[in-house]
C-alpha positions in Angstrom: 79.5 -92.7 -6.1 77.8 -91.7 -2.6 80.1 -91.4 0.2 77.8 -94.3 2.1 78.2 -96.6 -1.3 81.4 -96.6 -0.9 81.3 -97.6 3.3 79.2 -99.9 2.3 80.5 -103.8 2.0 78.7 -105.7 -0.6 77.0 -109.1 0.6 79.1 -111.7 0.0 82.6 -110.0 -0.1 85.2 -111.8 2.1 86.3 -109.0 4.4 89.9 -108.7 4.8 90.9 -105.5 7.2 94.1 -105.1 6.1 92.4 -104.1 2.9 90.7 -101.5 4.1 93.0 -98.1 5.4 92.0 -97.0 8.3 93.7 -93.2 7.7 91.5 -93.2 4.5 89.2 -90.1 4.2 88.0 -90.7 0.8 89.1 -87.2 -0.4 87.8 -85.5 2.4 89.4 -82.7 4.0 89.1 -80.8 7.8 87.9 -77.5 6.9 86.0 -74.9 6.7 83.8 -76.6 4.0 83.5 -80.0 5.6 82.2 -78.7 9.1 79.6 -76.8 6.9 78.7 -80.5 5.4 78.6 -82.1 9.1 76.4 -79.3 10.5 74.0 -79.6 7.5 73.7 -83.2 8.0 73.3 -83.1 11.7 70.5 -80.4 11.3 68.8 -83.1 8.6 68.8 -85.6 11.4 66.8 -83.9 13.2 64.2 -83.4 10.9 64.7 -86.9 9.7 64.2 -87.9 13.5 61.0 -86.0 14.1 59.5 -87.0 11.0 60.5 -91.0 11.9 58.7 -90.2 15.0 55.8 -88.1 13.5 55.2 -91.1 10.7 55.1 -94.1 13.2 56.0 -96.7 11.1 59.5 -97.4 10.8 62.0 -98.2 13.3 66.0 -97.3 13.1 68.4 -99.7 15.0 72.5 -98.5 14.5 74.8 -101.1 15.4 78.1 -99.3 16.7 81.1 -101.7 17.1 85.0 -101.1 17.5 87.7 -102.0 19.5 88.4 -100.1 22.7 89.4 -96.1 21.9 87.5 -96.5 18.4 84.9 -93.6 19.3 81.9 -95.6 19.7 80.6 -93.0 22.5 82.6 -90.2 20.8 80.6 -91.5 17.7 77.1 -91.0 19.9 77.7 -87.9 21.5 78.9 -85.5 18.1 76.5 -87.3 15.3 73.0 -87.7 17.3 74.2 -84.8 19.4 70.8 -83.2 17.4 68.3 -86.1 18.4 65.5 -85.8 21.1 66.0 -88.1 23.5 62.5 -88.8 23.8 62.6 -91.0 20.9 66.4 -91.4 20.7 68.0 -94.4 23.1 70.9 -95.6 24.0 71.6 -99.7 24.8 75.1 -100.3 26.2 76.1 -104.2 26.6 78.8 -105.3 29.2 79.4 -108.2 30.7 76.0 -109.9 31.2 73.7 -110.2 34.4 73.2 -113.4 36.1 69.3 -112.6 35.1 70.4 -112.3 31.3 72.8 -115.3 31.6 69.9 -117.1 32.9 67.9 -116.7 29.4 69.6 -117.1 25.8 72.2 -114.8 24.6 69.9 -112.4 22.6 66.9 -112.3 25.2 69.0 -109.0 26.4 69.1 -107.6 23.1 65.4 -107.9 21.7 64.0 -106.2 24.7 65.9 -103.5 24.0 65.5 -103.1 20.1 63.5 -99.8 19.2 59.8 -99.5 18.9 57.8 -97.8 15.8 58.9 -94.2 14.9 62.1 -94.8 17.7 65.8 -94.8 17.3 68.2 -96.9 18.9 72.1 -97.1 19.2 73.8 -100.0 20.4 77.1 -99.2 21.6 78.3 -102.8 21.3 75.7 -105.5 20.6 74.8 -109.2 20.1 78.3 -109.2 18.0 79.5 -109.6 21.6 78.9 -113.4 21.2 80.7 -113.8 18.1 83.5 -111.6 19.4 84.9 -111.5 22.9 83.4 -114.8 23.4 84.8 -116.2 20.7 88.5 -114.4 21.3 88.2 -115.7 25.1 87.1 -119.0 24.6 83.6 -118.1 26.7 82.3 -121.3 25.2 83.5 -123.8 23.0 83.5 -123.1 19.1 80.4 -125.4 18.3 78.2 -123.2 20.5 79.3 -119.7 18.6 79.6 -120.8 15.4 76.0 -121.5 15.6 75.5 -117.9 16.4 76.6 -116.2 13.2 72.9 -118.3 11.4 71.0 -117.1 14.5 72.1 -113.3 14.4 71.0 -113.4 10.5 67.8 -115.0 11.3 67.3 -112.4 14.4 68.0 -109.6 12.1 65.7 -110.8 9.6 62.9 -110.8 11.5 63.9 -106.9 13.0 63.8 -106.2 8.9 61.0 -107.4 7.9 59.0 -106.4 11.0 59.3 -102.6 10.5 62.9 -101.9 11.9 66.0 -100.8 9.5 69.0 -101.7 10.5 72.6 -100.0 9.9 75.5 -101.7 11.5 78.6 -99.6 11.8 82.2 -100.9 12.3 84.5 -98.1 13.6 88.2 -99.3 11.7 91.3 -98.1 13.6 95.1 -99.0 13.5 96.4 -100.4 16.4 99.3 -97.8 16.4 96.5 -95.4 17.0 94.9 -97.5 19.5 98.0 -96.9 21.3 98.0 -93.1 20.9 94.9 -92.5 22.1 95.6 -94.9 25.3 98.8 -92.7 26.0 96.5 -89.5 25.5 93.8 -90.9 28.0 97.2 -92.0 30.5 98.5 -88.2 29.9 94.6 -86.3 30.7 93.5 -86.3 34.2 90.1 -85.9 32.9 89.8 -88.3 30.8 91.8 -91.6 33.1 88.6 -92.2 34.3 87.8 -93.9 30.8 90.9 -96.1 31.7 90.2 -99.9 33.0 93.1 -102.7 33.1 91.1 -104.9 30.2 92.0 -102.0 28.0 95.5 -102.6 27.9 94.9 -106.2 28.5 92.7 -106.5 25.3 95.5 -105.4 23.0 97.5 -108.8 22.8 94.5 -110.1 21.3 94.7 -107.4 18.7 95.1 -110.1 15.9 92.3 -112.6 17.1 90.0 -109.6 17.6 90.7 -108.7 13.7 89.9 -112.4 12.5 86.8 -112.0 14.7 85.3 -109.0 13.4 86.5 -110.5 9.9 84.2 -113.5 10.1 81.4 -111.4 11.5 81.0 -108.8 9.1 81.7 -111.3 6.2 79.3 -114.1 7.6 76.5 -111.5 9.2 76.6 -108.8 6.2 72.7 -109.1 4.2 71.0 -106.2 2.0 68.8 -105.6 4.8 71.3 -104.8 7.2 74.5 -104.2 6.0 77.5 -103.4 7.6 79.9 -100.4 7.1 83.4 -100.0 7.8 84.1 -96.5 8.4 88.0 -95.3 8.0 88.2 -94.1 12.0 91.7 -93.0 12.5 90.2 -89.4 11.9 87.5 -88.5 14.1 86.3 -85.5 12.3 86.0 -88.0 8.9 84.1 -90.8 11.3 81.8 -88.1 12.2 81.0 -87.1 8.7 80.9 -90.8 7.4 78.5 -91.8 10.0 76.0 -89.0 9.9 76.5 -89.2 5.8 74.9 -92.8 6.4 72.1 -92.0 8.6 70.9 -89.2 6.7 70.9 -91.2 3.3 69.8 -94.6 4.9 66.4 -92.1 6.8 65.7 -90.5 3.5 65.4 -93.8 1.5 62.6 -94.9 4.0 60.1 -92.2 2.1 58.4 -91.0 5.5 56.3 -89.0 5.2 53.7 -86.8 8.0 50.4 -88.4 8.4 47.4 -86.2 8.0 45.5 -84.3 10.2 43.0 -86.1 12.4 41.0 -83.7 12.5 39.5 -80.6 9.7 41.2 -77.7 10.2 39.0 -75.6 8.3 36.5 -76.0 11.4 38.8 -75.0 13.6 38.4 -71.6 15.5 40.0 -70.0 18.8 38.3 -67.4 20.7 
């Protein structure tokens, strides 16, 4: 079985986390061997990129979410490293605008979805509403529960408009949570990362758990499936994730149009 078979969690499934290890790297190794395996599939990005954009049919949205220190933007900046950024762009969603409070909670989110022969990374997304506002009591249960039927039906109409979706759960421990806070705390460099709901967020640990439970259970379809990638291992969420993309672009069958014009007329003086 296919590395991304195995990520992959079947429709249907109740998600438990604590079922799923997050030191796991599926008999992988950090060698020699398995940097020769990342660099291969990194270089078939790119192709599978160009070609995506050469085609102009299909669309590629990647749903990246994770608790705080999961690697989301590590996660962006080693696997589409390779990507042209005219085609390549990157939606970050915080705490919303007044403007986007002022519309419903996915008006933010569609307008940012990629067009034809684009690719676009979320880091966070709409989950947002079935996650922090749920864990934080944003608004009251009758209002999100709604949400999990209106992110399926969103998502539906992304699939079966042209755009393939691959949403991406980045699965840490919280003792490694902790380690990489303390790392961050120890680097000058890297404090700047640092905010107070960081270290705030952790006593939700738990509710945060139940929260991405329900939503990959509840929001998990064929069409756009969710992954839980083992992420306690950088090197092995690296590999996972561009394993994924490369696999999930070749199934789409792209292929270059032809030439628009005859080449067999063509002369230069």
């Amino acid at each position: 079985m296919s590395l991304t078979k195995e990520l992959l969690v079947k429709p249907g499934k109740k998600v438990n986390l604590k079922h799923f290890d997050p030191e796991d790297t599926f008999g992988y190794k950090k060698n020699e061997k398995m940097e020769e395996k990342l660099a291969k599939d990194l270089a078939r990005l790119d192709q599978l990129q160009y070609l995506l954009y050469a085609e102009n049919k299909h669309a590629l949205l990647v749903v990246l979410q994770a608790v705080d220190t999961a690697g989301k933007d590590g996660t962006i900046r080693h696997v589409m490293t390779g990507m042209s950024p005219q085609s390549c762009k990157v939606a970050s969603f915080k705490a919303p605008s007044a403007e986007e409070m002022a519309h419903d909670y996915l008006w933010r989110v569609h307008k940012v979805v990629p067009g034809r022969g684009e690719v676009g990374i979320f880091n966070r997304s709409h989950y947002e509403d079935v996650l922090v506002v749920r864990v934080h009591d944003l608004v009251p249960k009758s209002v999100w529960l709604q949400h999990y039927d209106q992110i399926n039906d969103f998502e539906r109409l992304l699939t079966e408009t042209g755009t393939t979706i691959v949403k991406i759960f980045l699965h840490i421990s919280r003792e490694e949570q902790k380690q990489r806070l303390e790392k961050r705390l120890d680097d000058p460099d890297r404090r700047w990362k640092l905010s107070l709901s960081d270290f705030k967020e952790r006593q939700y640990w738990d509710n945060y758990q139940e929260a991405y439970e329900d939503a990959i259970t509840r929001c998990n379809t064929k069409d756009a499936p969710w992954y839980i990638i083992p992420s306690n291992h950088k090197w092995f969420r690296n590999l996972a994730v561009s394993r994924i993309l490369v696999e999930t672009l070749e199934s789409l069958s792209m292929k270059f149009p032809k030439s628009t014009i005859d080449i067999s007329q063509m002369k230069l003086k």
